[in-house]
Structure formats: structure tokens, C-alpha cells
N, CA, C, O and CB atoms as a CASP TS submission, in Angstrom:
PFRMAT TS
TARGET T0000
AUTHOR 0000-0000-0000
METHOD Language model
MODEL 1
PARENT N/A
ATOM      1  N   UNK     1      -6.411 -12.442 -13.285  1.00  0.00           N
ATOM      2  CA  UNK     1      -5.994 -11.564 -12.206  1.00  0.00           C
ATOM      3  C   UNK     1      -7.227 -11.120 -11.427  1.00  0.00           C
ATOM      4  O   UNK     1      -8.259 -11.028 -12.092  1.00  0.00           O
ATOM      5  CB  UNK     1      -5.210 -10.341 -12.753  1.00  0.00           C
ATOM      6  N   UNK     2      -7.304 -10.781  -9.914  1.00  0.00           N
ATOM      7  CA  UNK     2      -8.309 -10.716  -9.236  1.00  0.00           C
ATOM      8  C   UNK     2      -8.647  -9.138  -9.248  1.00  0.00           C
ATOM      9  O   UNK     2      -7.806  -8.272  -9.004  1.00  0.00           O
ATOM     10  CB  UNK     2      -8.072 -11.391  -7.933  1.00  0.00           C
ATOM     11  N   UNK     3     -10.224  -8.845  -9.619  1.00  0.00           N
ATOM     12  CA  UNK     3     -10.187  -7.705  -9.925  1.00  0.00           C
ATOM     13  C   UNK     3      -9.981  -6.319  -8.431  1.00  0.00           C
ATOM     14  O   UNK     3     -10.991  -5.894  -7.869  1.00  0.00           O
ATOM     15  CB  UNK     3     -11.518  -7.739 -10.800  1.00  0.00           C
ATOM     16  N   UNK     4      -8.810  -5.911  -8.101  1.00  0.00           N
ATOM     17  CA  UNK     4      -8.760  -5.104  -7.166  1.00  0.00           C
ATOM     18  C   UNK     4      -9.371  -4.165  -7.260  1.00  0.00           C
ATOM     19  O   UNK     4      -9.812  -3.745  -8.330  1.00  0.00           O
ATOM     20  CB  UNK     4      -7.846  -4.824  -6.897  1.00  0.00           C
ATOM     21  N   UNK     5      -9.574  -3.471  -5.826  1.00  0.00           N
ATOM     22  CA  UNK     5     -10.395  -2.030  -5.866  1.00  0.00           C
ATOM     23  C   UNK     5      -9.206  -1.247  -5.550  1.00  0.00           C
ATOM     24  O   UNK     5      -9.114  -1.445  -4.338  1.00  0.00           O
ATOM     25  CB  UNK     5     -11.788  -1.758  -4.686  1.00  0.00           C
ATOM     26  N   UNK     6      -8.499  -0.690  -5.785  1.00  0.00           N
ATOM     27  CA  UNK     6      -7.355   0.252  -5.347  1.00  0.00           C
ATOM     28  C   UNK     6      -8.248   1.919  -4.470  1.00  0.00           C
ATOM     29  O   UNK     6      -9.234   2.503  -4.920  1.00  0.00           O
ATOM     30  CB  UNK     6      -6.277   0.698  -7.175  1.00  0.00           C
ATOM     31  N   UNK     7      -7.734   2.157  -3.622  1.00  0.00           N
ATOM     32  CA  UNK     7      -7.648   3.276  -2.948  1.00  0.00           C
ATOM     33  C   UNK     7      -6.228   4.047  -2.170  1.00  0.00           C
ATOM     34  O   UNK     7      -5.444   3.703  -1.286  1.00  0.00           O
ATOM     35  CB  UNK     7      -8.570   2.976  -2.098  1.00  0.00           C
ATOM     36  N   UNK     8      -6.359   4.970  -2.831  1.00  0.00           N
ATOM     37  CA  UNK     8      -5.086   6.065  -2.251  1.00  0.00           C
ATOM     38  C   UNK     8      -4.881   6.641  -1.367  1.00  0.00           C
ATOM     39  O   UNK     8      -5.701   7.491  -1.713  1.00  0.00           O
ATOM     40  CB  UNK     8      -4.842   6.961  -2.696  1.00  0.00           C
ATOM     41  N   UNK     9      -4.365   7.184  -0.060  1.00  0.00           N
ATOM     42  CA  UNK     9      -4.118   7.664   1.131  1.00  0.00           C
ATOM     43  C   UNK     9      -4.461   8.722   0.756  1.00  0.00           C
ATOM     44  O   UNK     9      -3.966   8.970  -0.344  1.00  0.00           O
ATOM     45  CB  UNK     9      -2.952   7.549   1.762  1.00  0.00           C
ATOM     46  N   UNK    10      -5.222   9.671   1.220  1.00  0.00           N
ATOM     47  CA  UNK    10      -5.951  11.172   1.654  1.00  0.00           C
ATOM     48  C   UNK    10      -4.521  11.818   1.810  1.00  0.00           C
ATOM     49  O   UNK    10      -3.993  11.479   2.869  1.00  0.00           O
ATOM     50  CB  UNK    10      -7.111  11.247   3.342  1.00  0.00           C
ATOM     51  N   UNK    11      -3.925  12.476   1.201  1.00  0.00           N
ATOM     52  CA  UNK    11      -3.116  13.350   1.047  1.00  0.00           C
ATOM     53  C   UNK    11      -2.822  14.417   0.921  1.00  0.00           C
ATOM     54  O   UNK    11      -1.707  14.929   1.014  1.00  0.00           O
ATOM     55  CB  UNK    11      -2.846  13.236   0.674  1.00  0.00           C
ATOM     56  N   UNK    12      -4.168  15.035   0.607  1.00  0.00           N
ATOM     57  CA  UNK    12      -4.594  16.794   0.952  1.00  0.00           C
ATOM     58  C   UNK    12      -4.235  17.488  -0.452  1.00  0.00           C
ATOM     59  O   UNK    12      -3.839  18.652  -0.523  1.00  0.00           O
ATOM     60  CB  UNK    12      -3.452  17.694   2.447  1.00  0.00           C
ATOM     61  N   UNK    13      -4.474  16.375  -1.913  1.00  0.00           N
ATOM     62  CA  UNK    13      -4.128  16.948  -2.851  1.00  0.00           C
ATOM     63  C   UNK    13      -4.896  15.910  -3.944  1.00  0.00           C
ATOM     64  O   UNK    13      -5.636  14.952  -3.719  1.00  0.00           O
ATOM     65  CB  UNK    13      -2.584  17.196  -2.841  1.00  0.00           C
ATOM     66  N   UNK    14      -4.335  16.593  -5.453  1.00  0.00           N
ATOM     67  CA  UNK    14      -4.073  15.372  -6.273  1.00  0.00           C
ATOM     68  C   UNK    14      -2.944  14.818  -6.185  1.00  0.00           C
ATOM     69  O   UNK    14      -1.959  15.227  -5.569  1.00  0.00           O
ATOM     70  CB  UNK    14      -4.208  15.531  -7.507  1.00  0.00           C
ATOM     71  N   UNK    15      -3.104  13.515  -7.033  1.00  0.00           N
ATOM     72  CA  UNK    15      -1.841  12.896  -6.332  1.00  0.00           C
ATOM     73  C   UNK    15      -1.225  13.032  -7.969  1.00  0.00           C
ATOM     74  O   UNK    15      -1.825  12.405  -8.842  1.00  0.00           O
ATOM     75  CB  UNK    15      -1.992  11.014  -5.371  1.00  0.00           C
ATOM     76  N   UNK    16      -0.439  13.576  -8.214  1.00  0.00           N
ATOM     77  CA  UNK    16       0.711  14.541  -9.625  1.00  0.00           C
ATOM     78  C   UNK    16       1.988  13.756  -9.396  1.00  0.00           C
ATOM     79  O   UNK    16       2.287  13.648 -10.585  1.00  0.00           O
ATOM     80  CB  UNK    16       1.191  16.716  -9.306  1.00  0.00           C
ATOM     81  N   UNK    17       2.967  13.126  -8.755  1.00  0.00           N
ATOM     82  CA  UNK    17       4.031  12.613  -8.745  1.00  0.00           C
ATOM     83  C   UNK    17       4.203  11.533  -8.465  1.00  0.00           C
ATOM     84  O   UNK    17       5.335  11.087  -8.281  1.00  0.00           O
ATOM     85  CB  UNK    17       4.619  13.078  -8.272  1.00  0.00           C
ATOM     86  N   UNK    18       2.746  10.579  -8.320  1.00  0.00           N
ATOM     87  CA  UNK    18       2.820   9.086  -8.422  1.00  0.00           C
ATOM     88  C   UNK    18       2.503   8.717  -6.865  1.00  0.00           C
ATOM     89  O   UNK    18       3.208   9.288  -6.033  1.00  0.00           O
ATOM     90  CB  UNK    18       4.410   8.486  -9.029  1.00  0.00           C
ATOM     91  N   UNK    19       1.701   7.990  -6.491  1.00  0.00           N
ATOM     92  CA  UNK    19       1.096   7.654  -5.122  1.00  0.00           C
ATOM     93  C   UNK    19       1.371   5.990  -5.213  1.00  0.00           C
ATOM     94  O   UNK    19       2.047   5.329  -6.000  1.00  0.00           O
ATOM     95  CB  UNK    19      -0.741   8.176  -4.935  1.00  0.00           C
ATOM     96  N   UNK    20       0.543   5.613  -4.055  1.00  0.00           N
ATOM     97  CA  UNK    20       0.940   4.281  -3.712  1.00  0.00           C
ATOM     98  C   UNK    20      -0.585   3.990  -2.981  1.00  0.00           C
ATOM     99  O   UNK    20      -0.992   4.537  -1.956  1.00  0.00           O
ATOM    100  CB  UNK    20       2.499   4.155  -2.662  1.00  0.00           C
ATOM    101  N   UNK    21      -1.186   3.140  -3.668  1.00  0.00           N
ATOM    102  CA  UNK    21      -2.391   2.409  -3.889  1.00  0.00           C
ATOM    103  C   UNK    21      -2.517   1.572  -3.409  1.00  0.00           C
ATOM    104  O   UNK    21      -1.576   0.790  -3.552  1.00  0.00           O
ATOM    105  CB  UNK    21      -2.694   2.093  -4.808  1.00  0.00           C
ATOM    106  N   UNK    22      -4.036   0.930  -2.246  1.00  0.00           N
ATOM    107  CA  UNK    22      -4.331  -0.229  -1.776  1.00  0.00           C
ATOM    108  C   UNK    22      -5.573  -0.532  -1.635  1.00  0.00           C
ATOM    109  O   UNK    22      -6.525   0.229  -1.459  1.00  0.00           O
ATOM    110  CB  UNK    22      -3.815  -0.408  -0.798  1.00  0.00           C
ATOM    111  N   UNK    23      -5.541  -2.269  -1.759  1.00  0.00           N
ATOM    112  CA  UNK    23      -6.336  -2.843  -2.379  1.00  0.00           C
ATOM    113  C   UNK    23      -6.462  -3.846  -1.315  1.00  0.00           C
ATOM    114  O   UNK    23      -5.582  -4.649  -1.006  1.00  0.00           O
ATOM    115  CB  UNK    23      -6.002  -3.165  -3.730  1.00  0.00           C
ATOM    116  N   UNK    24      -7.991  -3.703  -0.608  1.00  0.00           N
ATOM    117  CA  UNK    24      -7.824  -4.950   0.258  1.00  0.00           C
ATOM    118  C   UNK    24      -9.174  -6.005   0.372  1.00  0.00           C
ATOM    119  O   UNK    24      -9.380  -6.989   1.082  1.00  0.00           O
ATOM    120  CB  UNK    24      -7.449  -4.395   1.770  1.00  0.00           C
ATOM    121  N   UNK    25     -10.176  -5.151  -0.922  1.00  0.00           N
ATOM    122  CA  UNK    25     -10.929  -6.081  -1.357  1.00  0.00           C
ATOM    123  C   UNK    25     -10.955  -7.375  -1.185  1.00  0.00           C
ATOM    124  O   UNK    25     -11.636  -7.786  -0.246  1.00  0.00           O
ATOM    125  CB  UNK    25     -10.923  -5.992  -2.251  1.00  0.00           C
ATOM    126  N   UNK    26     -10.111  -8.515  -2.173  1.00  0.00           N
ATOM    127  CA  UNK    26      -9.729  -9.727  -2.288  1.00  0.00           C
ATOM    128  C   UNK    26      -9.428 -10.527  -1.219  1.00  0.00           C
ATOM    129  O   UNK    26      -8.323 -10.549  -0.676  1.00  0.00           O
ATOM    130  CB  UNK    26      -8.865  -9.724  -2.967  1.00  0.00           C
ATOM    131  N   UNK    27     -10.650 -11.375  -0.807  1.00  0.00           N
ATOM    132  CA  UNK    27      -9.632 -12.086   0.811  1.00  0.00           C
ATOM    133  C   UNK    27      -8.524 -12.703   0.747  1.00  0.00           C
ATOM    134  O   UNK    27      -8.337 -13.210  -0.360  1.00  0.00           O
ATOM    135  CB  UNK    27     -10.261 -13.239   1.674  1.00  0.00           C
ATOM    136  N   UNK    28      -7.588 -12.890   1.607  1.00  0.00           N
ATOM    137  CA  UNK    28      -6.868 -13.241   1.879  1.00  0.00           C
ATOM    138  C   UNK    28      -5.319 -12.441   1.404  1.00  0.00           C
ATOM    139  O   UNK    28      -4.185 -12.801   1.718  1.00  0.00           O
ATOM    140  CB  UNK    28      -7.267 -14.317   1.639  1.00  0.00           C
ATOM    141  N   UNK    29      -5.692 -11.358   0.625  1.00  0.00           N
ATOM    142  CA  UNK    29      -4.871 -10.709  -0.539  1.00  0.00           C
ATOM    143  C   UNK    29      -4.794  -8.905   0.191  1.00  0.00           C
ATOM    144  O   UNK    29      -5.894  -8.443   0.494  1.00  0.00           O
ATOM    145  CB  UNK    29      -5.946 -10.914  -2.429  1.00  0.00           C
ATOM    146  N   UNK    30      -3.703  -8.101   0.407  1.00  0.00           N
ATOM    147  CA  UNK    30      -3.419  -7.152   0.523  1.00  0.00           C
ATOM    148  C   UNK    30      -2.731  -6.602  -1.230  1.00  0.00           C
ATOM    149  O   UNK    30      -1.512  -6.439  -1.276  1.00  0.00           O
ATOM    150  CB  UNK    30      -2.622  -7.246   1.826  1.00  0.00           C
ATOM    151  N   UNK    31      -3.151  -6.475  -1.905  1.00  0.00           N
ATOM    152  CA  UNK    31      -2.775  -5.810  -3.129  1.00  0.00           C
ATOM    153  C   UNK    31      -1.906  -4.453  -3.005  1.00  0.00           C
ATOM    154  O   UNK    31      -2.551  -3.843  -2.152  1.00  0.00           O
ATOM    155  CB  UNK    31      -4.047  -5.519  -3.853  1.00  0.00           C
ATOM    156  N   UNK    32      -1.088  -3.834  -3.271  1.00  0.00           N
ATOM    157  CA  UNK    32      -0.461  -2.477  -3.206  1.00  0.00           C
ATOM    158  C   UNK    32       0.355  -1.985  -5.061  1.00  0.00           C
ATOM    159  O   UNK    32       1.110  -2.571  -5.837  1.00  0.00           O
ATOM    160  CB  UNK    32       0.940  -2.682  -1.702  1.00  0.00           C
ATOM    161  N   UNK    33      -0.243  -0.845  -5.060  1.00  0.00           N
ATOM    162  CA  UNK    33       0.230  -0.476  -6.544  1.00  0.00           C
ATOM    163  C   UNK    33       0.936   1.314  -6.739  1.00  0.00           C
ATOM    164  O   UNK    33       0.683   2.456  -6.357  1.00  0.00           O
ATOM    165  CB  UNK    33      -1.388  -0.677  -7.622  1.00  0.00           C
ATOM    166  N   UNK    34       1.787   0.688  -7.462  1.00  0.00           N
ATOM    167  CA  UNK    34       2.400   2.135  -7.327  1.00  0.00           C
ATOM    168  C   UNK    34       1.859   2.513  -8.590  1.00  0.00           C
ATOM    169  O   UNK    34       1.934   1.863  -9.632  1.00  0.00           O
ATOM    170  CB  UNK    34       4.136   2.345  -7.159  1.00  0.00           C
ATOM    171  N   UNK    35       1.068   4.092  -8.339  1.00  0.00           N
ATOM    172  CA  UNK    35       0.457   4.558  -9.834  1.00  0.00           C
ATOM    173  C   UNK    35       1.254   4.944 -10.808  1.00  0.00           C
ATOM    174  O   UNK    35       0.700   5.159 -11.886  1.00  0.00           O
ATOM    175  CB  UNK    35      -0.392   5.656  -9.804  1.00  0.00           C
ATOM    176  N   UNK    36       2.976   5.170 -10.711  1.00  0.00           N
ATOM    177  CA  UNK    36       3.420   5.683 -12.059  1.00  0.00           C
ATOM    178  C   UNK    36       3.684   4.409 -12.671  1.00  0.00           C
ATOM    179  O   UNK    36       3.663   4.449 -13.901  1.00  0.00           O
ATOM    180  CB  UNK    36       4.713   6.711 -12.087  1.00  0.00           C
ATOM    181  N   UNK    37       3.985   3.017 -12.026  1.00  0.00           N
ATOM    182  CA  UNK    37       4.411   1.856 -13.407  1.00  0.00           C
ATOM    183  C   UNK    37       3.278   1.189 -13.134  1.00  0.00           C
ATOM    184  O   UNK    37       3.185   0.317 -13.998  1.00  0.00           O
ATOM    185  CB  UNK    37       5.986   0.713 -13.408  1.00  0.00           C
ATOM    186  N   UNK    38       2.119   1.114 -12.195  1.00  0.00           N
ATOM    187  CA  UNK    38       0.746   0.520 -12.213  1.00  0.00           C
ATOM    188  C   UNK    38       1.707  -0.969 -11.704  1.00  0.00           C
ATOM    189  O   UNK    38       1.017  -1.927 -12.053  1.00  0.00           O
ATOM    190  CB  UNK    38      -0.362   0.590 -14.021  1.00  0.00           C
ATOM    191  N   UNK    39       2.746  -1.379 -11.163  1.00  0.00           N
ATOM    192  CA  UNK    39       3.037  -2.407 -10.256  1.00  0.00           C
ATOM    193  C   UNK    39       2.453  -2.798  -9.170  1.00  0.00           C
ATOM    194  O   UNK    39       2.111  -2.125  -8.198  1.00  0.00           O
ATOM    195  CB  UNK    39       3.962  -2.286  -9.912  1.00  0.00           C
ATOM    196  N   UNK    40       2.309  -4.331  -9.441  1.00  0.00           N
ATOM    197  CA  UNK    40       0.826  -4.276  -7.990  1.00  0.00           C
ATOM    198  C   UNK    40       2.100  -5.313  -6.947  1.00  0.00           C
ATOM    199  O   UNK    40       3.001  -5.965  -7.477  1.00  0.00           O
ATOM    200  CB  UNK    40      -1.617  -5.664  -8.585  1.00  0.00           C
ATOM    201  N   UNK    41       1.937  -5.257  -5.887  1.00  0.00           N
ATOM    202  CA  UNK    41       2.925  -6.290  -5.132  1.00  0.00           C
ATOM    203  C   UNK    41       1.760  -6.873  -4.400  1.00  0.00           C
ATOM    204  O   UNK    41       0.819  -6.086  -4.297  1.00  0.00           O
ATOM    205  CB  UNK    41       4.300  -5.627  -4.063  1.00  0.00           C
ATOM    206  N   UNK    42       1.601  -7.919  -3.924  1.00  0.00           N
ATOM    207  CA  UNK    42       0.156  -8.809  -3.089  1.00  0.00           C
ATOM    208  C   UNK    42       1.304  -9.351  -2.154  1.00  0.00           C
ATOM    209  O   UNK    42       2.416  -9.813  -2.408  1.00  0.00           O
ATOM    210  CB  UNK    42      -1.065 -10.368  -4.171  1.00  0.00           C
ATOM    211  N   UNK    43       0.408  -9.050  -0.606  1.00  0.00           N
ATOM    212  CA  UNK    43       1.093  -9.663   0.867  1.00  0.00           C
ATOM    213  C   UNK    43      -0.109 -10.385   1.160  1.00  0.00           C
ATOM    214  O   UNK    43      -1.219 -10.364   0.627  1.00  0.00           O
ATOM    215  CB  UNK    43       1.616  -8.471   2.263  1.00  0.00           C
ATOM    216  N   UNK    44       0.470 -11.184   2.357  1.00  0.00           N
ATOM    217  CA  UNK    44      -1.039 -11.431   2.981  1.00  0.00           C
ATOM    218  C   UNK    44      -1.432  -9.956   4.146  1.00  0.00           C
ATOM    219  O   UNK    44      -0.807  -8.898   4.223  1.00  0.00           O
ATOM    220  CB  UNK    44      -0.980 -13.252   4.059  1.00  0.00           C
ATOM    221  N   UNK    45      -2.404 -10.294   4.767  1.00  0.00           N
ATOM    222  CA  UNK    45      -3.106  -9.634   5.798  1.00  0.00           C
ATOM    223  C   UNK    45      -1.901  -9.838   6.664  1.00  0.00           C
ATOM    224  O   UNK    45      -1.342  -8.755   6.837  1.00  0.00           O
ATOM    225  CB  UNK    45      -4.611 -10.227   6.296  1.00  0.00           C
ATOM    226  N   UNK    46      -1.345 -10.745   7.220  1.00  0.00           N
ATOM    227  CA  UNK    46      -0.729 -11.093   7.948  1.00  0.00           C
ATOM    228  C   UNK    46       0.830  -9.823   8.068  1.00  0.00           C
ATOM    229  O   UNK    46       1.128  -9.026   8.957  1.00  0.00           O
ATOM    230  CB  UNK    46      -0.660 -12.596   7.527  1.00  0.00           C
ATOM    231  N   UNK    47       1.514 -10.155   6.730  1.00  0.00           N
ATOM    232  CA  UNK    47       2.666  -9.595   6.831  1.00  0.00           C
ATOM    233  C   UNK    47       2.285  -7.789   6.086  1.00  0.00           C
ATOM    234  O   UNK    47       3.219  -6.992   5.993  1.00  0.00           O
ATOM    235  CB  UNK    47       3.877 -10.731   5.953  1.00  0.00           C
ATOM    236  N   UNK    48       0.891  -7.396   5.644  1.00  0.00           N
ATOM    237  CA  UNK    48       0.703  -6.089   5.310  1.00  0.00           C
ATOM    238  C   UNK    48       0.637  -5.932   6.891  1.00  0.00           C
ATOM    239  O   UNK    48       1.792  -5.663   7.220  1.00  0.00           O
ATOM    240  CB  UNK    48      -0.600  -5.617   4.233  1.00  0.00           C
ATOM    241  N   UNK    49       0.098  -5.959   7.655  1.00  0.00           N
ATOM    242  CA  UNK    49      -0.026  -5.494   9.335  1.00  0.00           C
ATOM    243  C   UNK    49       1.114  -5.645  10.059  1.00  0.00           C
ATOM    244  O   UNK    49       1.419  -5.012  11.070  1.00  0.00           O
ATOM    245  CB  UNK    49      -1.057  -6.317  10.194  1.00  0.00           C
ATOM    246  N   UNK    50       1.927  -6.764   9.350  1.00  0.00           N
ATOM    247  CA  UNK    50       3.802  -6.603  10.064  1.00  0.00           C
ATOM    248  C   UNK    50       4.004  -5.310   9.770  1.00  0.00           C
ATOM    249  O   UNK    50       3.998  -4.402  10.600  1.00  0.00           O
ATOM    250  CB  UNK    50       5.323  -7.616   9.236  1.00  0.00           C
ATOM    251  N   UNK    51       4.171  -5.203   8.688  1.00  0.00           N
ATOM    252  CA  UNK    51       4.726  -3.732   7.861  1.00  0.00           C
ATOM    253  C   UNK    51       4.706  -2.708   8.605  1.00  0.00           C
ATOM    254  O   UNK    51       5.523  -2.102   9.299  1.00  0.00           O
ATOM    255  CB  UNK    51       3.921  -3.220   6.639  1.00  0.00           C
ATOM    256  N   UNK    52       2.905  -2.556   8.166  1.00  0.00           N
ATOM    257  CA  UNK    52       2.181  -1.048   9.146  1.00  0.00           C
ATOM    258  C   UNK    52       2.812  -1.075  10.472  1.00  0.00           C
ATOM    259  O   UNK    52       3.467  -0.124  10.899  1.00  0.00           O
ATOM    260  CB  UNK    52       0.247  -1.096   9.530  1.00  0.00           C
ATOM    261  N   UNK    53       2.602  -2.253  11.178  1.00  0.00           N
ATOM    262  CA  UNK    53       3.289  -2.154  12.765  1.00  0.00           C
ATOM    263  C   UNK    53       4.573  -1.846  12.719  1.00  0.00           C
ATOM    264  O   UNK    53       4.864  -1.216  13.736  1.00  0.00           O
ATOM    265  CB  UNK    53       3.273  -3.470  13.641  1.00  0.00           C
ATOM    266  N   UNK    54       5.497  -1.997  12.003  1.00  0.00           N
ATOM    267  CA  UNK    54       6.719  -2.041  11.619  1.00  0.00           C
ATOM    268  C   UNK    54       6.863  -0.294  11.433  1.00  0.00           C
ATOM    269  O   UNK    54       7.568   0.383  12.182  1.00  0.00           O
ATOM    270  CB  UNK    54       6.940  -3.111  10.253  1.00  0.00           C
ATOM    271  N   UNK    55       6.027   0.293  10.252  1.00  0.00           N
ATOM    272  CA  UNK    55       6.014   1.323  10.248  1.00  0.00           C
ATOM    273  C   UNK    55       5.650   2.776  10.947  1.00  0.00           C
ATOM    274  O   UNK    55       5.825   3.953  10.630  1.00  0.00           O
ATOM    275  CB  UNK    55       5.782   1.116   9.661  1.00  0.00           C
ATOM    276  N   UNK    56       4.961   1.975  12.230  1.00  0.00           N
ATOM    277  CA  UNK    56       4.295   3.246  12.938  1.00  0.00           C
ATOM    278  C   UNK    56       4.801   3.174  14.277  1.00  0.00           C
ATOM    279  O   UNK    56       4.345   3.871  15.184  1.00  0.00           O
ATOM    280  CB  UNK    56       2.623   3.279  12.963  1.00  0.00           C
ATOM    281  N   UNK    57       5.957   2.148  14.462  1.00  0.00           N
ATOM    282  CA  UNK    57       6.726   1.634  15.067  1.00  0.00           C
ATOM    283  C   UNK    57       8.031   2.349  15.141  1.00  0.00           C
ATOM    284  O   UNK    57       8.894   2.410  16.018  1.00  0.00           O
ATOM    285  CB  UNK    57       6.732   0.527  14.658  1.00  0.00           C
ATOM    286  N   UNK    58       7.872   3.059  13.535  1.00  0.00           N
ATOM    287  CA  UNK    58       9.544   3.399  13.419  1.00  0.00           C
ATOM    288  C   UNK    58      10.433   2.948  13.131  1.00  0.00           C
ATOM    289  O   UNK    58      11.530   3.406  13.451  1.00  0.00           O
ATOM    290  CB  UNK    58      10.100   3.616  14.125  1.00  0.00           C
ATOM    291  N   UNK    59      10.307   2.112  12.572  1.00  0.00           N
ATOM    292  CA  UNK    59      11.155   0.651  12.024  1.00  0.00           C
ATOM    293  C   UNK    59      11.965   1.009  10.463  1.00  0.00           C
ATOM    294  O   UNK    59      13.021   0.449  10.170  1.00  0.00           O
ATOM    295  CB  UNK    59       9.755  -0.885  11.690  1.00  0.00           C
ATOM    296  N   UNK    60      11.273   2.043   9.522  1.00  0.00           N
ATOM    297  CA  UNK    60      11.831   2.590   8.919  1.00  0.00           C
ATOM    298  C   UNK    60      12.443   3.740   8.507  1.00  0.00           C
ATOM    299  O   UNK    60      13.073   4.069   7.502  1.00  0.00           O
ATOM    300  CB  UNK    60      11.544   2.359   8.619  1.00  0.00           C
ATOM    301  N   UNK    61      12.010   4.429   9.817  1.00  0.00           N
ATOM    302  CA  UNK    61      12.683   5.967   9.854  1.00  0.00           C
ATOM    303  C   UNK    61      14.390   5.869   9.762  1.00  0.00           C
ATOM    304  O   UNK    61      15.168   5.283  10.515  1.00  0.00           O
ATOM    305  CB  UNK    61      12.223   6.820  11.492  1.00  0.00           C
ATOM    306  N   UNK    62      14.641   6.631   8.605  1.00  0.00           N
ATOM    307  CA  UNK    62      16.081   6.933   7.811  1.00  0.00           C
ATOM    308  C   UNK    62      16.916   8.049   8.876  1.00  0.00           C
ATOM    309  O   UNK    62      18.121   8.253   8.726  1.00  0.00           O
ATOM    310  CB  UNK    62      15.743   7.780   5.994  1.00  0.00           C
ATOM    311  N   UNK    63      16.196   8.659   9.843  1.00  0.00           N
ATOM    312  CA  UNK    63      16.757  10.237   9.884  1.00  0.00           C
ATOM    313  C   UNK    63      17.038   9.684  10.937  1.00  0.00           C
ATOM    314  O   UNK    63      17.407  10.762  11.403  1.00  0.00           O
ATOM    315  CB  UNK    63      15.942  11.770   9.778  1.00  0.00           C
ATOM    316  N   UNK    64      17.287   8.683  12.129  1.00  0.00           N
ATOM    317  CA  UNK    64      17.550   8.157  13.496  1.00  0.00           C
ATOM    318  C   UNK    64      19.152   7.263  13.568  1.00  0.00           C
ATOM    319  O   UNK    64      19.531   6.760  14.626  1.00  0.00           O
ATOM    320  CB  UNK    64      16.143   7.076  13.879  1.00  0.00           C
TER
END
């Protein structure tokens, strides 16, 4: 397994109820881990930047 560097989003705390971790060390490899089951999911660059665009886009807002 490729050794990831995980980093956590600045959240203005500790993170106590389980955060969501990324790893973008590894070329070609977007790594993401959720800290309570330590599950890693790997995208490329390609479709982690769909996502984000996807997400800041509004693409997953529930409340609309």
C-alpha cells in the first residue's frame, strides 16, 4: 500500500466525532480516509476536482 500523508480540513477544533482525511502525496492518487473506520477510498486528480467542482458548485446541497 502506498504510504499516504493524510491531512484534515482546519475546522476550528479537535476533530472528536470522526473527520475526513486527504492524501494527495502519491501521484496520480487522491487518497481520502474517514478517521472513525480508517477507510481510505483513492480517485484520480481528475475525478477528486469533478467532486470539489461539483461541490462548490452546489451539486450536493440537500436543503434546495
Amino acid at each position: 500500500m502506498a504510504q499516504y500523508e493524510f491531512h484534515a480540513a482546519a475546522c476550528g477544533g479537535p476533530c472528536t466525532e470522526g473527520c475526513v482525511e486527504v492524501a494527495t502525496n502519491v501521484p496520480g492518487i487522491v487518497a481520502v480516509r474517514d478517521t472513525k473506520t480508517e477507510a481510505i477510498m483513492q480517485f484520480t486528480p481528475q475525478e477528486w476536482g469533478d467532486f470539489l467542482a461539483g461541490a462548490k458548485a452546489g451539486e450536493f446541497d440537500l436543503s434546495t
